[in-house]
N, C-alpha and C positions, 0 to 999 in steps of 0.2 A: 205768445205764451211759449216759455219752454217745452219743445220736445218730452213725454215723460220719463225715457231711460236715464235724460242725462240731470234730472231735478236732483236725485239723491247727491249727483258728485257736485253738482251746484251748494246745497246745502252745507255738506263737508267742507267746502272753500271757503263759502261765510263765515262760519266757523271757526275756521284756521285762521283767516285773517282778522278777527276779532282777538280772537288769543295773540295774538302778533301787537298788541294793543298792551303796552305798561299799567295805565288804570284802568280801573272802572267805568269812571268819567270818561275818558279814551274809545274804552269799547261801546258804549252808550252814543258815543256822537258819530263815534262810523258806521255804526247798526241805523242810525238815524237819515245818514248823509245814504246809504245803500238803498234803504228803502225809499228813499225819495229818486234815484235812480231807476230804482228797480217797480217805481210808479209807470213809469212809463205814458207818461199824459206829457211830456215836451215842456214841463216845467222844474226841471231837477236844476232853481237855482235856492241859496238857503231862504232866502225870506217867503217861498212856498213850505219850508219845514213848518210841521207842527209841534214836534218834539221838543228839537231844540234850535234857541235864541240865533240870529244871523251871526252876532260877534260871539257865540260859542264853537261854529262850524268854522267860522273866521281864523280865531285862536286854532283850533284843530289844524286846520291845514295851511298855518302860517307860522308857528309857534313853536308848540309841540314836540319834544322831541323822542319820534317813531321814526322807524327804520324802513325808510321809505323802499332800499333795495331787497330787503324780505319781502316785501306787499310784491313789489315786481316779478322777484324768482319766484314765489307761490302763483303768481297769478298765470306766468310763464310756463309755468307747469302742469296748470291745470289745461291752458288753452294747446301746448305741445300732445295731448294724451287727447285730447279730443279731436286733433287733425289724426292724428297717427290712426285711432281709430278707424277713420274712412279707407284706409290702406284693404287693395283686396290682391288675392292671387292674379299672376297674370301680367296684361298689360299695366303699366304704372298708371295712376289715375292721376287727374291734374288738379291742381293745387291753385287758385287765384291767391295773386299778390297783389294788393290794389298802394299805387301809391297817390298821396295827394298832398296837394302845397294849400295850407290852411293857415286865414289869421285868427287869433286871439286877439280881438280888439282889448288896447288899452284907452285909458283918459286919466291923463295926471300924470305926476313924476312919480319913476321907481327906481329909485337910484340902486337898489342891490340889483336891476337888470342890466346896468350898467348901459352898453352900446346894442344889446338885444332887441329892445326897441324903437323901431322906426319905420318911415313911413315906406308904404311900397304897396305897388297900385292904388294906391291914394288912397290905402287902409293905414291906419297908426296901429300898431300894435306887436306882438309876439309874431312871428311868420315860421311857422313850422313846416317839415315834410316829415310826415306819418305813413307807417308801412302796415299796411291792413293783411289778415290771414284771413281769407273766405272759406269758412268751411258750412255746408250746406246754406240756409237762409240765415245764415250769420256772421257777421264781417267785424271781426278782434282787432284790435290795435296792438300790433308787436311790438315797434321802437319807435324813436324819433329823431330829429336833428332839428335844431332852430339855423333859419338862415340869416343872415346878420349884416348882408346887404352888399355893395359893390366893394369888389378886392378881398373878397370869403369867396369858399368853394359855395358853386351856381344849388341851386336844387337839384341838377339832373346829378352833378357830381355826390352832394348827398342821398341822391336817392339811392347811388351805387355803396356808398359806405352800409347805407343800411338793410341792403341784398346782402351784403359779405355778415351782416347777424343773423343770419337765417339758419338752424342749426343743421350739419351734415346731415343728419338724419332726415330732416324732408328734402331735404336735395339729392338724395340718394332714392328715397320712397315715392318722390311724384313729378310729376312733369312743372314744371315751373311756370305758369303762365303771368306776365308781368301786366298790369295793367296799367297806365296814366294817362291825363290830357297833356295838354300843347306844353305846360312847364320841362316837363322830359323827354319829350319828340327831338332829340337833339340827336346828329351823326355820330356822335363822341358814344350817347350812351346808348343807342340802338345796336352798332360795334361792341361795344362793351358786355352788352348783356347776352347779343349773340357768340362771342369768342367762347373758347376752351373754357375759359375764367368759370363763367357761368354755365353757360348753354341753355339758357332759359330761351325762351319766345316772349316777345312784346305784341301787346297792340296799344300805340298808344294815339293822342291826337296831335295830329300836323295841322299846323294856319293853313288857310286853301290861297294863301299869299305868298308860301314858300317856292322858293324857287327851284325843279326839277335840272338834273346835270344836261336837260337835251335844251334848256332854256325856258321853256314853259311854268307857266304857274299850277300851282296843284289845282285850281279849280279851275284850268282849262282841260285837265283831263278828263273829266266827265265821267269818272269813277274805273278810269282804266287801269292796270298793274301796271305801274312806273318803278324805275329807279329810287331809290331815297332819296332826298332832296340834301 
């Protein structure tokens, strides 16, 4: 359950992005498509709606045309104002940036994804890296990048493009802490995210098969402070 100070600006955002909705019909089906989200039982797909029809939600979010970058800069806004909130006097507080390499399984041809999808780690599908905002017991999805497979920039490299969307304002207001597994444990972007550029901190995961600069594998060190591999 939502926190209760923050329900009323929850409300207001529904709201707004309903109005952001050209018809009726329009607003009627993302009010439908929200509260099936906002069910919260692990079933927010359409043919769990009660409201409306699979190939009505279908048409909505295939169709439609709604101004998908209004939904984003509203939603952007709301979720900006509820980190900044955490902001206190003093020491700067830290800020989790969770990043993660996720697939959208597909099945079937989709020619408007053109070379988008394909296989990797022997999943078929859409392969994204999402850049999460943690602010208390709750973790937003700020941007994304689709990876598009060998001779495209890797994940860790997208992961840096979508650090550089972070707006100055929390980079200025909190301590940056970076978080990923093994797709971003790379020397390129552990450098990277520590440099001037950023000056964030990472924790992210190493294979214990990586090889340390003294020769050693990382899980011969038995949890010792090593070198980067």
């Amino acid at each position: 359950m939502l926190p209760a100070p923050i329900l009323p600006q929850v409300e207001e955002l529904l709201s707004t992005l309903k109005e952001l909705m050209p018809t009726i019909y329009q607003k009627e089906t993302l009010e439908s498509i929200l509260g099936l989200l906002l069910e919260g039982q692990g079933n927010a797909v359409p043919h769990h709606c009660t409201t409306k029809s699979e190939s009505a939600i279908s048409r909505f979010l295939n169709y439609y045309n709604w101004s998908t970058r209004s939904l984003i800069r509203t939603v952007r806004s709301f979720i900006l104002n509820l980190v900044l909130a955490e902001r206190r006097k003093g020491r700067k507080p830290i800020l989790q940036v969770i990043l993660d390499l996720t697939t959208l399984d597909k099945v079937g041809k989709f020619p408007h994804l053109k070379d988008m999808v394909r296989v990797y780690n022997h999943k078929k599908g859409l392969h994204i890296v999402v850049l999460y905002l943690v602010v208390g017991n709750w973790r937003f999805p700020w941007s994304f990048r689709v990876y598009r497979g060998k001779n495209t920039p890797s994940p860790s490299e997208l992961a840096l493009k979508l650090l550089n969307t972070l707006p100055s304002i929390l980079t200025k207001s909190f301590q940056i802490y970076v978080l990923g597994d093994t797709a971003f444990g790379t020397i390129n972007f552990l450098d990277k995210i520590r440099s001037n550029a950023f000056n964030h901190h990472g924790i992210l995961g190493i294979p214990n098969t990586r090889t340390l600069t003294d020769g050693r594998k990382v899980e011969d060190t038995g949890g010792e402070a090593s070198s980067p591999p």
